[in-house]
N, C-alpha and C positions, 0 to 999 in steps of 0.2 A: 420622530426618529427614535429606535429601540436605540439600546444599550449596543449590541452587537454594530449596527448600523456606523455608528458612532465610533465603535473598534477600529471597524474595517479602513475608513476613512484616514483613522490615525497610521492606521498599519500603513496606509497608501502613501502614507506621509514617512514612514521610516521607523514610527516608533515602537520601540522594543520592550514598551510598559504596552502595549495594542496586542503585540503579538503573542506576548507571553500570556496573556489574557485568552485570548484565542485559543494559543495550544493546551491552555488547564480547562478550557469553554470542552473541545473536540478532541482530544487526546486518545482518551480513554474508551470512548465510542469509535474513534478508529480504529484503538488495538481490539476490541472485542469482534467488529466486523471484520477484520482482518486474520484475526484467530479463526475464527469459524471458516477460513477457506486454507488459510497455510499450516496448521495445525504446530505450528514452533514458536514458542514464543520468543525467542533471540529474532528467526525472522522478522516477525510481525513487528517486534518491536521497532527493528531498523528501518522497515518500510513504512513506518508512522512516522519516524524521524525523515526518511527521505522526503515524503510528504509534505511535511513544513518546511523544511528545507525549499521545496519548489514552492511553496508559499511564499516565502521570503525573498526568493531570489527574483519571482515574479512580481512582487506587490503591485508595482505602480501601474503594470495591465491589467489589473482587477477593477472591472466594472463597478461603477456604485451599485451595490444586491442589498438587499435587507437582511442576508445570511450567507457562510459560508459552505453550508450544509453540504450542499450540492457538487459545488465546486472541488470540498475536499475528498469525499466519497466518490467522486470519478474517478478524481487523479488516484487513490488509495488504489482503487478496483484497476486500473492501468498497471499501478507499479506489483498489484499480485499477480497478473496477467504477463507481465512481463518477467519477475519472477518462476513464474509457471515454466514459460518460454525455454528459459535458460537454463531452467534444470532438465528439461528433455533434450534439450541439445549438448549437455554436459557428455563427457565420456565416460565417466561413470557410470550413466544412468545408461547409455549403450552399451556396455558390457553386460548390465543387468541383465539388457533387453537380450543379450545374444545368449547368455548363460540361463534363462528363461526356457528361451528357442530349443535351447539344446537339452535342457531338461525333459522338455514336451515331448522332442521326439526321440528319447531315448527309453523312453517307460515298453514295455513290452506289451505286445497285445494279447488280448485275454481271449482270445475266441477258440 
């Protein structure tokens, strides 16, 4: 059984010397892969946090894995996908879209 192995199990178990383990383990490797798609680091931050967060609140469904590699870097790519989601459907980002539009077709033609 690795070290990690051994985390996870306690994590399953509740404890919060496991998980804080974990989140110093994977933290920083989430915010980096997660910076390279959200480009904010307030975001990215949050979504690192919301991450462990559903680690925690999930524990005790976690499969015995030899790592959490996987597991956390999906759910991460989820919560920036979802992210992603919500800012196109923001109204802000509609206005853009229409003030865009109206830019486009207000330029004169050259011919």
């Amino acid at each position: 059984m690795t070290d990690e192995t051994l985390l996870i199990a306690e994590l399953r178990e509740g404890s919060k010397y496991a998980f804080k383990k974990l989140y110093d383990l994977y933290a920083a490797r989430l915010y980096a892969f997660g910076l390279r798609y959200s480009q904010s680091r307030e975001a990215t931050q949050e979504l690192v946090e919301d991450t462990f967060v559903w680690l925690w609140n999930n524990k005790e469904g976690i499969r015995e894995v030899d790592s959490l590699r996987p597991i956390l870097f999906v759910r991460m790519k989820h919560f920036l996908l979802n992210s992603y989601r919500s800012k196109l459907r923001s109204p802000q980002f509609k206005t853009y879209l229409d003030c865009q539009e109206m830019i486009g077709t207000d330029t004169p033609d050259k011919s």
